[in-house]
C-alpha positions in Angstrom: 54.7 -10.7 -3.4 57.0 -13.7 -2.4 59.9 -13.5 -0.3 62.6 -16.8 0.1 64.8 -16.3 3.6 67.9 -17.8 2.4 69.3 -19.3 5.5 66.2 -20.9 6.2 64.7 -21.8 2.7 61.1 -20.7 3.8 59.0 -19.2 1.5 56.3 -16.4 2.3 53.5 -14.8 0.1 51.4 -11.6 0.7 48.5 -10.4 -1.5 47.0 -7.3 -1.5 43.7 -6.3 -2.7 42.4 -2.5 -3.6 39.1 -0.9 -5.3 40.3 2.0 -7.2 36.9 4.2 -7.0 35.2 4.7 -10.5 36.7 7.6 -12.4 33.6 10.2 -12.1 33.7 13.7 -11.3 35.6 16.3 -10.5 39.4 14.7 -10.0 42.3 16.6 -10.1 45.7 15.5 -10.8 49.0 15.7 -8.6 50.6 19.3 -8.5 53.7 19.8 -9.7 55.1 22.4 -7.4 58.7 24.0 -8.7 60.8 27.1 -9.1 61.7 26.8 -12.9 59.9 26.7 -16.3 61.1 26.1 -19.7 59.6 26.6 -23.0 59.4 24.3 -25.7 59.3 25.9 -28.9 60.1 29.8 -28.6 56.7 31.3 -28.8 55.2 28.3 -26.9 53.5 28.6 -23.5 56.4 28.4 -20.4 55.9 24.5 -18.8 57.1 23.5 -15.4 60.2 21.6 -14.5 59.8 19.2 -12.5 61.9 18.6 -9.5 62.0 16.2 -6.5 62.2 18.7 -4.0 59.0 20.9 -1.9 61.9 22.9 -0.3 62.8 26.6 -2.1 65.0 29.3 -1.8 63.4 33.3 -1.3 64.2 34.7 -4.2 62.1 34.4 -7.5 58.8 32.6 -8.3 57.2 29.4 -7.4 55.4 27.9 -10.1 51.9 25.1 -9.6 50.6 23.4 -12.4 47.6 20.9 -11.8 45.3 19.4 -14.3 41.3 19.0 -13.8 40.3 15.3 -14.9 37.0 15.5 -14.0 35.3 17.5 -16.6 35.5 15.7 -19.6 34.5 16.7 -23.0 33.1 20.2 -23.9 33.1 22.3 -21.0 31.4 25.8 -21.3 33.3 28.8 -20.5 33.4 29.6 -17.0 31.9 26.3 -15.5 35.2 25.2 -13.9 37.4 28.2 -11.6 39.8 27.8 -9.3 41.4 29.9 -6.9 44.9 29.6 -4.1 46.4 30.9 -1.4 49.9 30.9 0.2 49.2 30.2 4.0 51.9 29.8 7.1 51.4 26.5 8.8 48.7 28.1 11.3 46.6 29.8 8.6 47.7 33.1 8.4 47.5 33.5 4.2 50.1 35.9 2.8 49.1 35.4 -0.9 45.6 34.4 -2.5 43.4 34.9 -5.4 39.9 35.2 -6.4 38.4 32.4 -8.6 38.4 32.9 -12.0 37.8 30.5 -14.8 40.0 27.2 -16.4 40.1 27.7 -19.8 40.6 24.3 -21.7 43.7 25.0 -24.2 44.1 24.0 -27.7 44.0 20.3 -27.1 41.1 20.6 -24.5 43.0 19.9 -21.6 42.1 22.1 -18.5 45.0 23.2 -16.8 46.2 26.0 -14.4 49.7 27.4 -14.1 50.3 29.2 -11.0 53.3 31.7 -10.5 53.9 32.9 -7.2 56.4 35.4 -6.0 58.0 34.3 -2.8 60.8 37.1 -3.1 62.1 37.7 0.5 59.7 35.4 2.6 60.9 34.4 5.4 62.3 30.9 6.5 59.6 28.5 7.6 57.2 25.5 6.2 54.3 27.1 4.3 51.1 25.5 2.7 49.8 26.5 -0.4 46.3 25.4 -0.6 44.0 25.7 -4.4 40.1 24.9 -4.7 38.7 24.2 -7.7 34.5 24.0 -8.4 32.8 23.2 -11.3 29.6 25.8 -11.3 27.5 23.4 -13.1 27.5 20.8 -10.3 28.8 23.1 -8.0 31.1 19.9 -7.0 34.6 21.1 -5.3 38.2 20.0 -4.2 40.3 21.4 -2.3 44.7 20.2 -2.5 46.7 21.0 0.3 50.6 21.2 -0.6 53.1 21.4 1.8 56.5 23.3 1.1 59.2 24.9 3.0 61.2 28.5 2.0 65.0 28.1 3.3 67.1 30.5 4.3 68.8 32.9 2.1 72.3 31.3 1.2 75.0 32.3 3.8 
């Protein structure tokens, strides 16, 4: 980057230098965290919308959709699960799962869609926290997202 002050006329340079780590493993991507879905063709699967908020009203579902990178090409059935749970800040979990498998869909991909009901929760910031393994290496990751339910509209 170069910046110019221009009262002064000086000129200043800054580089910056990162390794991005070798793309191995089990990698998964960034969740998209929202409270609507549409569909794309009528008898098509629903998809997230994606919004630019982690803050949702009570009412309805909350919807998680992440992507596993890591396990490229065929992957049997069953070798990658995944599970959640809703937590409050201090770890007391109001909502969780078991594991159970990531089926790859029709183009192979390995995706998880995630619908939560947060009907009547009460106000307050909330983590919602989802491991994933792969049972071949038994490799896991674990994403911690934060969000907040508001209060009910006055």
């Amino acid at each position: 980057m170069v910046a110019r002050d221009e009262s002064e006329g000086r000129l200043g340079a800054l580089s910056l230098r990162f390794v991005v780590p070798e793309a191995a493993g089990l990698r998964l991507s960034t969740p998209i965290l929202t409270d609507r879905v549409a569909t794309v063709e009528p008898s098509g699967p629903a998809r997230p919308v994606l919004t630019a908020h982690r803050d949702f009203r009570p009412a309805g579902r909350l919807y998680c959709q992440f992507q596993d990178f890591g396990s490229a090409g065929a992957v049997p059935a069953g070798a990658i699960e995944a599970s959640y749970a809703l937590r409050t800040r201090d770890g007391q979990i109001l909502r969780q799962s078991d594991p159970s498998p990531i089926r790859p869909g029709p183009d192979g991909r390995l995706v998880r869609l995630l619908a939560l009901f947060v009907e009547g929760m009460d106000p307050g910031e909330y983590e919602l926290v989802f491991r994933v393994e792969d049972m071949a290496t038994g490799e896991t990751r674990e994403r911690v997202e934060a969000l907040r339910i508001m209060g009910a509209p006055g």
